[in-house]
N, C-alpha and C positions, 0 to 999 in steps of 0.2 A: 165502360163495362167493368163489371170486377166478379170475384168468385162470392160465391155463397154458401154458406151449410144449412143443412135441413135439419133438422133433429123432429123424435117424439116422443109422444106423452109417457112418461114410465107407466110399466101396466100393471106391474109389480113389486113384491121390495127389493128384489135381485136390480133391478133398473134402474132404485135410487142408487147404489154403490154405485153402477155403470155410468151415473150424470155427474156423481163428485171426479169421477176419474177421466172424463170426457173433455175435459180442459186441456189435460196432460198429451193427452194422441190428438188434438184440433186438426194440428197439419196435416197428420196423415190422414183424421178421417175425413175434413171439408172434401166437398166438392171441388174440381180445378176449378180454375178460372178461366173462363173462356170468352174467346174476341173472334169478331166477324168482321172481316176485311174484302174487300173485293180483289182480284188478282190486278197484278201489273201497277201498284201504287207506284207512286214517284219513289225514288229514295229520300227519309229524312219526312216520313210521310207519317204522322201520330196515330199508331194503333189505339193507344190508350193509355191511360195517369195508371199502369201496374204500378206507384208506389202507393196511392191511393185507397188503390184496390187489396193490395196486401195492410192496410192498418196501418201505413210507415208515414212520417213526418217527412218536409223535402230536407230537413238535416239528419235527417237518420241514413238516404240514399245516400250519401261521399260516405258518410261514419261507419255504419254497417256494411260498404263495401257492395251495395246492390247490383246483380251482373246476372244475365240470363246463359245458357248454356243450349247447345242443341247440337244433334250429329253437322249438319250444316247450319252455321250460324244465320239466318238471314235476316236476324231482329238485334238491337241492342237497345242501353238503357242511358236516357239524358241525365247526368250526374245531375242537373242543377232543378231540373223538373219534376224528374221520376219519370217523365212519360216512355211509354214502350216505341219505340221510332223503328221504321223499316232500314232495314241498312243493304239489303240486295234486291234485285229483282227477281220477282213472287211469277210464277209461272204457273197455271193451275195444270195444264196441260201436260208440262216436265217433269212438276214434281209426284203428282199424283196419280199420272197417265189416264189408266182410265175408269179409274175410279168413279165414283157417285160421290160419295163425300169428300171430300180434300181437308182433313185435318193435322195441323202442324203442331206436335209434343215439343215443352218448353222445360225448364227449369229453371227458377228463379232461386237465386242460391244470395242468403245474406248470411254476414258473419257479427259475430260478440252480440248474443251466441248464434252457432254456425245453424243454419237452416235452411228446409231446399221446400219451395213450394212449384205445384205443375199447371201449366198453363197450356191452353186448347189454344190455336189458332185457327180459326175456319176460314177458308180461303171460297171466298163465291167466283162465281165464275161469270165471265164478260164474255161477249160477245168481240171477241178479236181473230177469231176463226172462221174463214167461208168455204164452207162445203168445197170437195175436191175431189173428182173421179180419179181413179186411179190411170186411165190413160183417156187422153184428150178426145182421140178419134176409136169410132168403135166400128170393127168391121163384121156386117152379118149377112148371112148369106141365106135363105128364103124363098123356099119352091114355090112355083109357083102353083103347085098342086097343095099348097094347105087352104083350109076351109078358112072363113073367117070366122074371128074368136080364138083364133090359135092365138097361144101368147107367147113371148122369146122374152126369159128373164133377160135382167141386162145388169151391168156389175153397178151396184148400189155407188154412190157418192160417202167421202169420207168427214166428218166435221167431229174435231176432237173437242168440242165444245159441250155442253152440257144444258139438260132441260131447256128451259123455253130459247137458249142461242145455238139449240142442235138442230139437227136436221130436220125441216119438218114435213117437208113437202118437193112433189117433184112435178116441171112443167115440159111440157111437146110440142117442137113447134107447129104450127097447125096446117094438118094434110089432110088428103081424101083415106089415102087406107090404113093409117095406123092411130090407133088413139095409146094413151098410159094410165097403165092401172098399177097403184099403190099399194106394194102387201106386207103382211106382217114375218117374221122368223122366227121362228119355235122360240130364240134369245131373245126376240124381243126388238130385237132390229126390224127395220121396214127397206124393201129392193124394190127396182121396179120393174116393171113388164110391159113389153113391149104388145100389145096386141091387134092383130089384124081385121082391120072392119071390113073391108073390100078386097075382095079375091083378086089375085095379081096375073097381073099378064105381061111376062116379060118380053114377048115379040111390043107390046105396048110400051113399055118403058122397065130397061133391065135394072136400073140404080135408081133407088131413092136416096136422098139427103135430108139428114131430120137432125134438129139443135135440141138434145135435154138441158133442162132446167134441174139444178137441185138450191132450194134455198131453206134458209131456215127462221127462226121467229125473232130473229133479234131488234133491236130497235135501233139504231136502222138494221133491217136485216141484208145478209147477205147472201151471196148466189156463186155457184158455180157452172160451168157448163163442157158438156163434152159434145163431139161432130160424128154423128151416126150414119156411118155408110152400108146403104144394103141393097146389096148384089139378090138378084133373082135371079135361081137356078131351076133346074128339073125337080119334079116332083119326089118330095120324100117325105111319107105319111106316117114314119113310125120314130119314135123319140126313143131314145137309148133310157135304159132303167136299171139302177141300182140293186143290189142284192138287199142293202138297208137303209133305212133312210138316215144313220145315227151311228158312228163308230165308235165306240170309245176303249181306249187302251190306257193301260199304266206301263211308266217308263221309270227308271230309276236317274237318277240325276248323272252318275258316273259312268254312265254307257260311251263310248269310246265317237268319234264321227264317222260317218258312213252306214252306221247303225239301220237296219230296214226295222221303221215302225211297225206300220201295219201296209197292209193292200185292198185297197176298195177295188169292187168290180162292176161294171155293168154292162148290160146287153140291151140286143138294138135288134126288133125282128125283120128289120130287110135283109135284102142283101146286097152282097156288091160293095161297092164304094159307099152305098149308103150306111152300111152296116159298120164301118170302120167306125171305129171310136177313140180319141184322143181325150185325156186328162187333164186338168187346168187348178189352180187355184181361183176364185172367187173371191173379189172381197177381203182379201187380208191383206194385211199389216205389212209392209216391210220389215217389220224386226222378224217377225215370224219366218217369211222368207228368209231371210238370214240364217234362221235356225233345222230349217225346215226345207228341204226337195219334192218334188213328185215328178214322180216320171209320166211322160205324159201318154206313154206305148202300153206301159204294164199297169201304170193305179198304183204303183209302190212310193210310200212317202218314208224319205232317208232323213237320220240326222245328216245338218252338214256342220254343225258347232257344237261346240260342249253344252250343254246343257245346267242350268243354274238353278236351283229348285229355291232360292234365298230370293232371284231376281224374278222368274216366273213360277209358278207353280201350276199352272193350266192353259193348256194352249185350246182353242176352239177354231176351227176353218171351216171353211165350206170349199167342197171338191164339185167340180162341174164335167160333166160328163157329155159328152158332144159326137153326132155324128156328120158324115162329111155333106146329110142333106140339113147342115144346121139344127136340126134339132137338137135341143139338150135336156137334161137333167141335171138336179145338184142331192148331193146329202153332204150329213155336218160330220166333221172329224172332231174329237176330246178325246186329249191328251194330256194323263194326269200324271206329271213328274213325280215321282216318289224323293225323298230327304234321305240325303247318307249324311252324316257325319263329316262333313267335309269342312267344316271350318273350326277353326280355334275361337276358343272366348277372346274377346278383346275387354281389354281395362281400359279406362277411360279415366282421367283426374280431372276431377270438377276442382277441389280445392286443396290448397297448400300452403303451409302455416310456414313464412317467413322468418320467424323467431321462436323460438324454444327455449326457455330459461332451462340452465340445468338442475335448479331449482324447483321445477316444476312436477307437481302432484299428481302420483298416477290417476289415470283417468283421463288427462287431456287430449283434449281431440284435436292432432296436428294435421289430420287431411282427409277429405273425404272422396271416393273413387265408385265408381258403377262397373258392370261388367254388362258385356253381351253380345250373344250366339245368335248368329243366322240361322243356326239348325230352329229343327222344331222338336218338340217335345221332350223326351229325355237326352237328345243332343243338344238342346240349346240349355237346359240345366246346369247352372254352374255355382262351384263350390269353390271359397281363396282361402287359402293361406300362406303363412310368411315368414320368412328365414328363419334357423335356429339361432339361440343364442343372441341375440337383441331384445332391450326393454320396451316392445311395444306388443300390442295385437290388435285383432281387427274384430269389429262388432257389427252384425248384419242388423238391415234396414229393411226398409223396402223397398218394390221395387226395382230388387237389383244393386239397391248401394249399400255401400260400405263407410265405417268409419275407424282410422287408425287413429288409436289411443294411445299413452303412456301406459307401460305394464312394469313400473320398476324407477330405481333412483337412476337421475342422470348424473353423469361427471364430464364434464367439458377438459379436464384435465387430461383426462386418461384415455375419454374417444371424442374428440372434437366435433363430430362428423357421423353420421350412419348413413351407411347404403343399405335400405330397405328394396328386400325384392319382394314382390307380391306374386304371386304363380296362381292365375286362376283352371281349374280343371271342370271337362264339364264331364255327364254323365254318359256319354255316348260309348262304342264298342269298336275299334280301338276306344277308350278319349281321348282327348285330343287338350291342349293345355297352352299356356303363352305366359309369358312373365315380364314384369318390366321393372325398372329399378330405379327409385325417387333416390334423391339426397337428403338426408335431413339433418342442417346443421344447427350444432349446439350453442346459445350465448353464452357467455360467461357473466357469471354474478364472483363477489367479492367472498370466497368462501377458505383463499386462503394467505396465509401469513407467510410475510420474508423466513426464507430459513439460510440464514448462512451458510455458508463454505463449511466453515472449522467450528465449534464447542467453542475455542478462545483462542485467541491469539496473544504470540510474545513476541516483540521483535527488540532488537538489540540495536542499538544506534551510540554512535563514537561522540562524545564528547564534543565539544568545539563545534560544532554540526552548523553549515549556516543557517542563520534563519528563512524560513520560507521553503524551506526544502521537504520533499517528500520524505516521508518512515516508511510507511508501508500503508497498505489499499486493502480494502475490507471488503468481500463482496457478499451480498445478498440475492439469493432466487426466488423469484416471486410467480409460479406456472400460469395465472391467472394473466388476461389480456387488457390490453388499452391501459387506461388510470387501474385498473386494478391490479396491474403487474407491474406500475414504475416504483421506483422505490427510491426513497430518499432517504440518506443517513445524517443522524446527528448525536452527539452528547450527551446524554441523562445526566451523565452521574463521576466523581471522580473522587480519588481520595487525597486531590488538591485544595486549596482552599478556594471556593466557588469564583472568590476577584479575580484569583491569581488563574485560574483555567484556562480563561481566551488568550491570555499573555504566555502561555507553552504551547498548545496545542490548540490545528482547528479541524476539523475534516468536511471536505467537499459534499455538499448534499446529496447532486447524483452521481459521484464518480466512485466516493466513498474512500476516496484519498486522505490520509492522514498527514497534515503537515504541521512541523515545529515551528512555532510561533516564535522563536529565541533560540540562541545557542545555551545547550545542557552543559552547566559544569558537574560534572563527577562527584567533585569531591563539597558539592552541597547536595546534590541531589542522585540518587542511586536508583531507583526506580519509582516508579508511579502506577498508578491503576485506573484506567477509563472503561465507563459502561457505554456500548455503541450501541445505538436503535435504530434500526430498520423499519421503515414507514411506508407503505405505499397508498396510492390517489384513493383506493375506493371509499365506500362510503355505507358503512360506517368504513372508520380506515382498519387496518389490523397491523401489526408489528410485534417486532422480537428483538431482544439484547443480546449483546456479545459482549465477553469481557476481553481487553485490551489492555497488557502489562507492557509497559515501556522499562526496559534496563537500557538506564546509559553506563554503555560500555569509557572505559578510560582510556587514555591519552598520555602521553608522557611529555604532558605540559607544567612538572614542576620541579626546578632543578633542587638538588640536596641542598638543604642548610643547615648548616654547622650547628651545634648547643654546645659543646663543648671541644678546644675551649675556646674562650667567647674574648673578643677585641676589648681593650682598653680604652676608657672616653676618649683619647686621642685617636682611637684609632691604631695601637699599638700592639704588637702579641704579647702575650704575659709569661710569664717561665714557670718552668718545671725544675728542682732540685734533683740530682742523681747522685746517690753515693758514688765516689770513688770506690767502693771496693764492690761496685755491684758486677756481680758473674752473668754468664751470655743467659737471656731470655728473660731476663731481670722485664717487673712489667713496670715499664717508667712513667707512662700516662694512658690514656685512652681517648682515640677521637671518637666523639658522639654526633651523630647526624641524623636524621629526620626526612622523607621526602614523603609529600605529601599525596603523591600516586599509589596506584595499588600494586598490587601483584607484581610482575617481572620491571612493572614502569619504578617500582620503589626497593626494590632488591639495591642493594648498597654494596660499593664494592673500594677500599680504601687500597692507595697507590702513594709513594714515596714519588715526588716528582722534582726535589732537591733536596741535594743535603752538603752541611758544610762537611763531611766526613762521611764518602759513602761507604757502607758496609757494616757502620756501628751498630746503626739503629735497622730494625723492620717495621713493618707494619702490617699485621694479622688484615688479610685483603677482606676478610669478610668480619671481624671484629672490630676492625681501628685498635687493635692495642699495639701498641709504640710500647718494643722491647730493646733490648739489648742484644745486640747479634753475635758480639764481641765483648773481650773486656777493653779495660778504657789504656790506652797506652801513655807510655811516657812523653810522647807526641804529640798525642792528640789535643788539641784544645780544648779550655775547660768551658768553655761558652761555644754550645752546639743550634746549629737552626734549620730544619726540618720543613720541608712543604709538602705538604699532604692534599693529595689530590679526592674527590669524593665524590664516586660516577654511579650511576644508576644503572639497570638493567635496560630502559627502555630503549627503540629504536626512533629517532638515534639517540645516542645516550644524552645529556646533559649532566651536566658535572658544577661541582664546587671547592674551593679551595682553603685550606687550615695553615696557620702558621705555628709553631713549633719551637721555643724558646727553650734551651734544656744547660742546665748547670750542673755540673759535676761538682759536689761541697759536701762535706760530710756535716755538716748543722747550716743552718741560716745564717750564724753570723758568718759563718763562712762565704757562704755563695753573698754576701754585699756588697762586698770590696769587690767581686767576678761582675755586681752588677752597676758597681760606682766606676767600674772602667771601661763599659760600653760609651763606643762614640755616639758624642749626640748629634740627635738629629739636627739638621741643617732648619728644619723649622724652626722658629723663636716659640713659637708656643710648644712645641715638643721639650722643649730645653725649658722651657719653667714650669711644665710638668717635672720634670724631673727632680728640680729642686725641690720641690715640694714635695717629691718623695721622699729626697733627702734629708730634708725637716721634720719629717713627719717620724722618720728612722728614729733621727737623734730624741727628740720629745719622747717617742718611746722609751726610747734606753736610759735617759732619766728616770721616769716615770719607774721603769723598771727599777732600777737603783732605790729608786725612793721605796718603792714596796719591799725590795728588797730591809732595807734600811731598817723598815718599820716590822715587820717580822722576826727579825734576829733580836730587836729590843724584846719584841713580846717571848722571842723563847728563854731569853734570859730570863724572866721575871715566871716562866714555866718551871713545874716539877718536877718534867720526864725531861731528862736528859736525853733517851734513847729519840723522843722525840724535836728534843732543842738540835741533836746533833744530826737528824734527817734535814727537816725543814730550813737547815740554817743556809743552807747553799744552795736552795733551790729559787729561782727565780722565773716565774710566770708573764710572758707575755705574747703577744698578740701573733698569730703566725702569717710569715708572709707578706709582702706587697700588698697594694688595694690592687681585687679583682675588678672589674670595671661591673655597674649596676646595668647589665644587659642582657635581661632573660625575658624568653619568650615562653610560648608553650611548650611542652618537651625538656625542657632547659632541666636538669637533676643537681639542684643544689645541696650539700649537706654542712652541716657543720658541726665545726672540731675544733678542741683545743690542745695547741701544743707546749709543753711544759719545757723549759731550754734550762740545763742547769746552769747554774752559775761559775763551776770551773769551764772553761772554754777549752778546754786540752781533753777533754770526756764529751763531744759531741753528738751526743746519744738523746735520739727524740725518745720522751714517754706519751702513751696513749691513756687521755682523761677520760671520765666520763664527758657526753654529751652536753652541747651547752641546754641548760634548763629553759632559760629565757628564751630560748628560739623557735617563734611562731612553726606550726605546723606547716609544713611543705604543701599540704596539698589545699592547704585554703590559701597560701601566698600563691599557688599556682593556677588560681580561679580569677584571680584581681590581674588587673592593670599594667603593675607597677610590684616588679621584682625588689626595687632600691630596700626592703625594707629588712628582707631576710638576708643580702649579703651584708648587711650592715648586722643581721643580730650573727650573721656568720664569723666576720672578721672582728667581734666585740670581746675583749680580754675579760678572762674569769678565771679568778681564782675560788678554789677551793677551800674554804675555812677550814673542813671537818678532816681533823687526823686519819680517821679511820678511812675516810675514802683513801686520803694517799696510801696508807696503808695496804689497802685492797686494789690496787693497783695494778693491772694484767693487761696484756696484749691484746688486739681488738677479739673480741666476742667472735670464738667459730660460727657459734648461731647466725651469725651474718652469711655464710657461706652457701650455695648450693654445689650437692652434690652433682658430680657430672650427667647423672641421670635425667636430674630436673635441669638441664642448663639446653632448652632448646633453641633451635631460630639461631639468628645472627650472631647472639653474645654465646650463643652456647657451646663452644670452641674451649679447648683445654690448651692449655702451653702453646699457643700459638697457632692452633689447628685451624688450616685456612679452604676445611671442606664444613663450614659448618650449612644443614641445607635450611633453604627458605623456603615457605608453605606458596605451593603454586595456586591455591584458593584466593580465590581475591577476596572473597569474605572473612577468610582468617587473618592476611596483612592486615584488613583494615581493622581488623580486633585487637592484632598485636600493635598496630599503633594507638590505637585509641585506651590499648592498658599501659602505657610506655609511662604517662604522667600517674596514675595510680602507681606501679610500680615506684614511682621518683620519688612520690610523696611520703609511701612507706616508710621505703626505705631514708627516710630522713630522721626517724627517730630510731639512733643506732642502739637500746637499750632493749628492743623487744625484737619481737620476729617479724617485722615486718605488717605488726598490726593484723592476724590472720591466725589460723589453726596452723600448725605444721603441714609445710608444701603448699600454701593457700597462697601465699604474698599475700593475706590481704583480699582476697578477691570475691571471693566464698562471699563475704559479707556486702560487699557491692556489687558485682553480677549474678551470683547464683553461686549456687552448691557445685553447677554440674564445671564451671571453670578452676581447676584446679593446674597446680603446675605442670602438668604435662602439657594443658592447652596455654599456657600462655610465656611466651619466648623469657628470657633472664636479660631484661635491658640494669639490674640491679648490678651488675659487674660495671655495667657503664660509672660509676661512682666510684671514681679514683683518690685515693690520700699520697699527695704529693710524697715522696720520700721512702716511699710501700710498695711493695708488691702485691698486699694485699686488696681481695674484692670483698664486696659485700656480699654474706652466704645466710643461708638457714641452718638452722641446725639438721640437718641429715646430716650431717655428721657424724655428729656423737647417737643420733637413733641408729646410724649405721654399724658405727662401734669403734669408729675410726679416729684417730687421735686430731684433736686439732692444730690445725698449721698456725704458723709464726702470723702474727699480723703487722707487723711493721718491718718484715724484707731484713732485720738488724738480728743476727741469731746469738752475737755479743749479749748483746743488751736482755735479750730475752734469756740470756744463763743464768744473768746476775741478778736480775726478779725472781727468778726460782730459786737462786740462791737463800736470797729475803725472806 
């Protein structure tokens, strides 16, 4: 069986519109679908192919979700077949009581997309019911003064069965005086009657015994029977009668128990006993009973239960009225319950949407729900709606359904979850209302991106760090669930070079751990920059960057080293010259040192830690200048030796050690024989270095001699006397010992010549000009290999041009800075041993990295330092904005054996300030002014 729709011919042009749009409303307008089943099927018993019958394929029934619905479920649907299959037992009799037609309302609900079609079930009815009086034996009592043809109704048989399996007929069993006759009831029912053929005579026989029959037309049919006992008494000729034959009353549903309906009456015109009249029900129902009393003295019919106007709504009985000579009468009682308002709407959910993207477009229909009142009329009237402030609403249907929609954007982030309450109200007085509250949870789609913790991170990590070790851990939040909230990190991007990346740093995927690949040294690497990406699973994926600055912090892993002054190929300390007649604070030489840490790790702090005479010498702690503490006694020895300690600020310090060779001699040829009478060393190779030095003396002092030799000829054979008689006793050569060829970075070589005259009883250095030939300091200190500038260092030059000796002056103040510009380490006056060091780490490493700038400058003693005034020099190689206040005076570090004096600029004389002595000898400097 399946549904069908009628349609007809348009009659008009208004009809053609109505037939294009008549596709759209099908479901609502078709006809149901209706099936005809007989009652009491098996379970699992095929009503019928409803997928069929709906236009559905048997792959569309699992796909579309096909499922019927009903107040009492008693049907379901074979996912594999479509067919509609019994699933309880079908009772025509329970379910529809006593109805005439027995029709079962369905709903057939498929989804994608969601839809509800109604299906009729008509239950026929069998024959499983056999007629049944309501008591077995019936007792009646019968004058015997009635005429024949008198007839004694008798209580009808009950068969809840229907048409041709009801009741059809009633049988007697067969006697001389009573036969049965068959009658009809205004309802429409048929009772039977007893009636008397043959006048009784109870002195003849006072009990008759008679078997009724009631059967009906079933196939096979069936039969009931009751046991009629009837007592013959005295004559009683008049039957009790009714005021009507027809009561009917209305009752309201909420009337309280004990409630008096109504009161039938009737009368009996004997008298006596005969005339007594007793009340009975006839014929009805035991539910009725239940609901219902009658007295049987008064005629008064009581509520005895509540009354239900939903479950009955008309009650009908027959009252029998009886006197004590058996005679009776009956009329019909109707009782029409009236409807209060007594129940609330119920909601009902047919359907409910598992998934809901939060993605999802309003409009969608997440669940579909009915409602419905037992009341009638404007009670059973109902109207829903539903919580404030949620993005949904409800859209009416038919027949009482509803469908809840999207009414707005979702966010799974921000409400996971809605509790939707639905409140139906109906129209009644109070109304009356109920509400129920679905869940509706949110899926999550990929809608949003990792957001880090932090805008960026910096972390600080120590040097020497092991490798494999954590820096620090990045995290990322991703609100979004499953793959679409895991998040992996990795690398984009770095301002290392892309080989060199995995060999420092890696970071864990999901922890987001960053670890070093290597231990960081410092002083190659200062910081770095990595771009982090934050990834998660969904799809498409989404991500975001974070930048990541790594500062590797320093270490005080590098002890001081010496540059000046610097060991001899053997291995030997080299010497220092000191006049004898130098006064206390006289600056004798300068230790130079270098550490290669920053900040407090490279703070340099100079310590006297022997001395062959202590108390002569000091040593400026935070300069290295080796002064004069004392003058030199008649005691003292003229060959002094000095260890100089050179500790750094870090914790713990590490340190380095200087050796200190110092000669007291007022010229060089003096201090030789101080240095021809040092024991030699016990090594054989130390001891033929020496000779060698020795040799090398003497060669010179020929050589001297010879030039001398050859100049005195030339001035003879000159015209200036004034100038035969200067140059005639001067002799030029080489100053010094060989310094040993061992320069490093840092290392501040310069070079000078000094001019020794030739009376040895006037030991008076003069200061020359610079040697010409001697390579630039600061491209010797770019190469390899020092050997080439102490060699143009210690290489003898004389001077052809008269006029230079002539012009002849003490070293250049321009060499000098003023105390103003003299910052950092070297920037200490007469021994000032507070001079401060920049606690920036960024600026130590600037003052060291300008230390060989500074050296290289100041190598060419004839200008300022290559630079504007105050510049050193720098201006031109860092920038404008580095001028002498930013960068420390390592230019003092540049000592001239025999001098007190350093190397300055001229603030000096911009200052106004007269310039100081340069060669420590204020003799010597009278008799040039004298000149």
């Amino acid at each position: 069986m399946g549904g069908s729709c009628t349609q007809t011919r348009p009659a008009d042009r208004r009809q053609v519109l109505f037939l294009f749009l008549l596709p759209l409303f099908y479901p609502a307008l078709c006809e149901q679908i209706r099936y005809s089943i007989p009652e009491e099927l098996a379970k699992g018993s095929v009503v019928g192919n409803l997928a069929r019958d709906l236009g559905l394929s048997v792959l569309d029934v699992s796909a579309r979700k096909l499922r019927v619905s009903a107040e009492k479920l008693l049907f379901n649907v074979d996912a594999e077949s479509g067919d509609l299959l019994v699933k309880d037992r079908i009772d025509r009799e329970q379910i529809c009581k006593e109805r005439r037609r027995c029709e079962l309302q369905l709903e057939a609900v498929v989804e994608n997309p969601l839809n509800i079609f109604h299906i009729i079930v008509i239950v026929e009815d069998i024959n499983d019911h056999a007629p049944q009086f309501h008591k077995d034996e019936i007792f009646l009592e019968i004058s015997e003064s009635v005429s024949p043809g008198t007839g004694t109704i008798l209580e009808p048989a009950n068969d809840p069965d229907i048409s041709m399996n009801s009741l059809s007929k009633y049988q007697l069993s067969p006697n001389e005086y009573f036969s049965l006759v068959v009658k009809d009831n205004p309802d429409g029912g048929r009772y039977p009657e007893l009636v008397l053929k043959k006048a009784l005579d109870r002195e003849t026989q006072s009990v008759h015994h008679l078997v009724l029959t009631a059967l009906d037309s079933g196939d096979p049919p069936q039969s009931g029977t009751a046991q009629i006992q009837i007592l013959v008494v005295d004559a009683n000729d008049n039957p009790p009668v009714f005021s009507q034959d027809v009561y009917k009353v209305s009752l309201r549903e909420d009337v309280p128990p004990g409630t008096i309906v109504l009161r039938v009456s009737a009368t009996d015109q004997d008298e006596g006993i005969n005339a007594e009249i007793t009340y009975s029900f006839l014929g009805v129902a035991d539910t009725v009973r239940h609901v219902f009393s009658l007295d049987s003295a008064t005629g008064n019919i009581i509520t005895h239960q509540p009354l239900d106007y939903e479950n009955v709504g008309r009650y009908a009985m027959v009252v029998e009225a009886k006197d004590r000579g058996s005679l009776s009468t009956r009329c019909k009682v109707i009782i029409e319950v009236l409807d209060e308002n007594d129940n609330s709407p119920e909601i009902i959910i047919t359907s409910l949407s598992d998934q809901i993207l939060e993605d999802s477009p309003p409009g969608l229909v997440v669940a579909l729900f009915k409602t419905r009142d037992q009341d009638s009329k404007e009670n059973g009237e109902v109207t829903c709606n539903l919580s404030r402030d949620i993005p949904f609403k409800i859209h009416s249907s038919s027949n009482n359904y509803y469908k809840l929609v999207t009414d707005g954007a979702l966010d799974r982030e921000r409400t996971p979850q809605y509790n939707v309450t639905i409140t139906a109200i109906d129209r009644g007085k109070p109304p009356l209302s109920s509400s129920t509250t679905i869940t509706l949870r949110i899926s999550d789609v990929n809608d949003n991106a990792p957001v880090f913790h932090q805008a960026s991170y910096v972390v600080h990590v120590a040097e020497n760090n092991p490798p494999g070790a954590s820096i620090t851990q990045v995290s990322a939040r991703d609100p979004d669930l499953g793959p679409n909230g895991q998040v992996s990190y990795s690398i984009v991007a770095s301002d290392l070079e892309p080989r060199a990346l995995s060999s420092y740093v890696s970071v864990n995927p999901q922890s987001g751990v960053v670890f070093a690949q290597r231990a960081f040294d410092h002083e190659q690497l200062r910081a770095f920059e990595l771009t982090l990406q934050a990834r998660d699973h969904g799809s498409p994926a989404l991500s975001s960057n974070v930048s990541l600055r790594v500062l590797v912090g320093d270490r005080n892993d590098n002890a001081p080293r010496v540059l000046y002054p610097a060991l001899g190929p053997d291995g030997s300390a080299l010497f220092d010259t000191v006049p004898r007649a130098a006064q206390p604070g006289y600056l004798v030489t300068k230790v130079v040192a270098v550490d290669a840490d920053s900040g407090h790790n490279a703070w340099l702090s100079y310590h006297v830690l022997q001395a062959s005479e202590p108390g002569l010498f000091s040593v400026g702690l935070r300069t290295g200048e080796v002064r004069t503490a004392r003058a030199l006694g008649d005691r003292d020895a003229a060959r002094q030796r000095l260890l100089v300690a050179v500790r750094d600020g870090g914790q713990p310090p590490l340190s380095a050690t200087a050796t200190l060779l110092l000669v007291f001699a007022d010229s060089l040829q003096e201090a030789l024989p101080d240095l021809s009478d040092r024991p030699a060393p016990p090594d054989p190779q130390a001891e033929l270095q020496f000779y060698l030095v020795v040799a090398l003396a003497l060669i010179s002092v020929l050589f001297l001699l010879t030039v001398i030799l050859a100049i005195a000829m030339r001035l003879r054979s000159s015209s200036s006397p004034s100038a035969r008689g200067f140059f005639g006793s001067i002799l030029c050569s080489k100053s010094g010992p060989e310094i040993p060829h061992n320069y490093s970075e840092g290392t501040l070589p310069y070079a000078y010549n000094l001019c020794v005259p030739g009376n040895h009883t006037n030991p008076e250095l003069n200061f020359l000009t610079s040697v010409e030939h001697c390579p630039a300091t600061q491209d010797i200190l770019n190469k390899d290999s020092s050997s080439v500038l102490l060699d143009s260092i210690l290489t003898p030059s004389v001077e052809a041009d008269k006029n230079t000796f002539k012009q002849q002056a003490p070293p250049n103040t321009d060499w000098r800075f003023s105390q103003a510009q003299r910052p950092g380490t070297s920037g200490s006056q007469n021994g000032d041993e507070t001079g401060t060091w920049p606690n920036n780490q960024f600026d130590t490493e600037m003052l060291q990295a300008m230390i060989l700038a500074s050296a290289s400058e100041a190598a060419d003693g004839s200008s300022t330092l290559g630079g504007g005034a105050g510049t050193m020099g720098l201006s031109a190689r860092y920038g404008p904005q580095f001028t002498l206040q930013h960068v420390p005076d390592y230019r003092q570090n540049v000592y001239i054996p025999g001098s007190n004096a350093t190397l300055t600029n001229a603030a000096g004389k911009r200052d106004g300030k007269a310039p100081a002595g340069g060669n420590g000898n204020k003799k010597k400097s009278g008799k040039k002014e004298k000149k």
